[in-house]
N, C-alpha and C positions, 0 to 999 in steps of 0.2 A: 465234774464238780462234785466230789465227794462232800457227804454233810458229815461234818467231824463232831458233830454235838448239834444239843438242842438245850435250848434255854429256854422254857414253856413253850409257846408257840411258834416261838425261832429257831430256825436254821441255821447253824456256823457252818462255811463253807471255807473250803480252800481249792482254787482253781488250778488242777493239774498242772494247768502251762501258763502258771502265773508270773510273774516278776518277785525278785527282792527288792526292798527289806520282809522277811517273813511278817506276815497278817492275813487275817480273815475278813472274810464280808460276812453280816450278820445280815439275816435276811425274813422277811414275816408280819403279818400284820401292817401291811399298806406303806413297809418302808423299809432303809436300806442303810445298811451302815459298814464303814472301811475301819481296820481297829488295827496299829500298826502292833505286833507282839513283844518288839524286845525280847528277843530271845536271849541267853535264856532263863535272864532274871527279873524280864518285863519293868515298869508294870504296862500294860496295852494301854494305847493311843489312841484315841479318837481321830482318824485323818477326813473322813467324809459320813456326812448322814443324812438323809432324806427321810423324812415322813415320822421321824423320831422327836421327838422333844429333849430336853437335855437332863431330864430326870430319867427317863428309858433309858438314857447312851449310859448312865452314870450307872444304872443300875446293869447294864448290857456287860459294862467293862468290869465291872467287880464280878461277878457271874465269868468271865474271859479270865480273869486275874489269878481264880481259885482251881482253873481249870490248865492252867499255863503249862505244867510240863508237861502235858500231854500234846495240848495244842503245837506246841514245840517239835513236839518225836513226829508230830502228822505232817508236819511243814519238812522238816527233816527227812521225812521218808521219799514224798513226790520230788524234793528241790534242791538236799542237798544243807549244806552250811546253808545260817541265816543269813 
């Protein structure tokens, strides 16, 4: 599970032998979050979060959003088409 970014004290991860639709798990600070990409003109999706509140996910996805084609090329690299 390579970490493809850090957003202050988070971890973006994308799980080698993960499933499509392309997304990351955002991970840190006592919780956990699923952010679906839309590749690859986004904007990311909030699909699951834990221990976040919905001002973090908000501020999670825009922080994802700015970061997008890359995130894209990382998902593209391990997985292939979105």
């Amino acid at each position: 599970m390579p970490t493809v970014l850090r957003i202050g004290g988070l971890r973006v991860v994308i799980y080698t032998n993960d499933h499509r639709p392309a997304h990351v798990h955002v991970m840190g600070n006592g919780g956990e979050a699923v952010f679906k990409l839309h590749c690859p003109d986004g904007p990311p999706e909030l699909r699951e979060i834990y221990g976040y509140d919905r001002t973090q996910a908000n501020a999670i996805a825009l922080a994802l959003a700015k970061e997008l084609a890359a995130l894209c090329a990382d998902w593209r690299k391990w997985h292939g088409a979105y």
